[in-house]
C-alpha positions, 0 to 999 in steps of 0.5 A: 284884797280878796286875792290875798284873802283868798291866799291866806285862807288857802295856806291856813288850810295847808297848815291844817292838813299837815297835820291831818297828814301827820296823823295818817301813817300811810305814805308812798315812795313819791320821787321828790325830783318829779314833783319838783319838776311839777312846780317848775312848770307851775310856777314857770309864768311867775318865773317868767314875768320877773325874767329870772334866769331859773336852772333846774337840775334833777336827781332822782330822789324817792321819799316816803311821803306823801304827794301832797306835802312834797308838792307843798313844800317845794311850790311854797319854798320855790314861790317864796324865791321867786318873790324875793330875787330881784327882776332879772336874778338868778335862781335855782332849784336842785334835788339830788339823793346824798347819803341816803337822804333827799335833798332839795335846794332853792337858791334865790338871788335876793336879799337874804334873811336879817340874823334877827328874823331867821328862827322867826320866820318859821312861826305862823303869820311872822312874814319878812315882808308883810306887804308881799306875804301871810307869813305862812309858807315857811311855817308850812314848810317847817310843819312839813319837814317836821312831819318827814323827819327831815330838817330844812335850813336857810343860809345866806350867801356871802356875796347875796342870796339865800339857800333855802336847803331841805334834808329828807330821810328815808330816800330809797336809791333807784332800783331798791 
C-alpha cells in the first residue's frame, strides 16, 4: 500500500511538472535515442524479472526538449510495456528520425487495448487495469507529447500486441 502510495504520489508530481515545463520555453537539443537507452537500463531488472526478450534498437534522434520529459515519457511508455506483456513475451523499444521528426516506439506483446478504452486511457486516473495501475502514465505521456507538439498513438496489432508510437517535431539531423 504504501508503495503504491508512494508511486502515485510521484506521477501526480510528474503530471504537475509537465506543465511547469510548459510554462518554461528554454529546451535544449537532447538525443531521444540516448535517453531511451538510459531507461533501458533502468528498467532492465523489471525487464528481466519477466524474462522478456527486449531488443533495443537506436538512431540517433535529437529533440528540442527538455531532458526530463523525454526521460518521462519513454520510462512511463517502456514500464506500461513491461507490465503488460506476458512472462517470457517479446518487447521492443525503437527510436529512429523520419522526415524531420523523431520517432519512438514501444512494442509489447500483450493484450492490446479494448476500442472502448482507447481515448480514455489518456485521461487521469483512467487505468486498464486499476489493480496493476494509477492511471497516470499515459496521461502523463499525453501532457508530454502535447507540450513538444508531437502526437503519440496506440495501435494494436493483429495477431497480439500493441504499438505505443510517439512522433516528435523538430528532430534536427546529426551534424545540423
Amino acid at each position: 500500500t504504501v508503495e503504491r502510495a508512494t508511486a502515485l504520489a510521484n506521477q501526480m508530481l510528474s503530471l504537475a511538472k509537465v506543465e511547469q515545463l510548459r510554462q518554461q520555453p528554454e529546451s535544449t537539443l537532447v538525443d531521444l535515442a540516448s535517453v531511451a537507452r538510459d531507461i533501458a537500463l533502468d528498467l532492465s531488472p523489471l525487464i528481466a524479472d519477466k524474462a522478456l526478450d527486449f531488443d533495443i534498437s537506436t538512431q540517433p534522434a535529437p529533440v528540442l526538449a527538455h531532458r526530463w520529459m523525454l526521460s518521462e515519457l519513454a520510462r512511463n511508455l517502456l514500464h506500461n510495456a513491461v507490465r503488460h506483456s506476458p512472462p517470457g513475451g517479446a518487447l521492443e523499444m525503437r527510436i529512429w528520425p523520419q522526415d524531420g521528426d523523431a520517432l519512438l516506439r514501444v512494442r509489447d506483446a500483450g493484450r492490446g487495448i479494448a476500442p472502448q478504452l482507447r481515448e480514455r486511457l489518456f485521461m487521469p486516473f483512467a487505468a486498464g487495469d486499476v489493480a496493476s495501475g494509477s492511471g497516470l502514465g499515459l496521461a502523463i505521456c499525453k501532457e508530454i507529447v502535447a507540450a513538444l507538439g508531437g502526437t503519440l498513438a496506440l495501435d494494436n496489432r493483429a495477431g497480439g500486441g500493441l504499438d505505443a508510437t510517439v512522433r516528435l517535431p523538430r528532430c534536427a539531423e546529426p551534424g545540423q
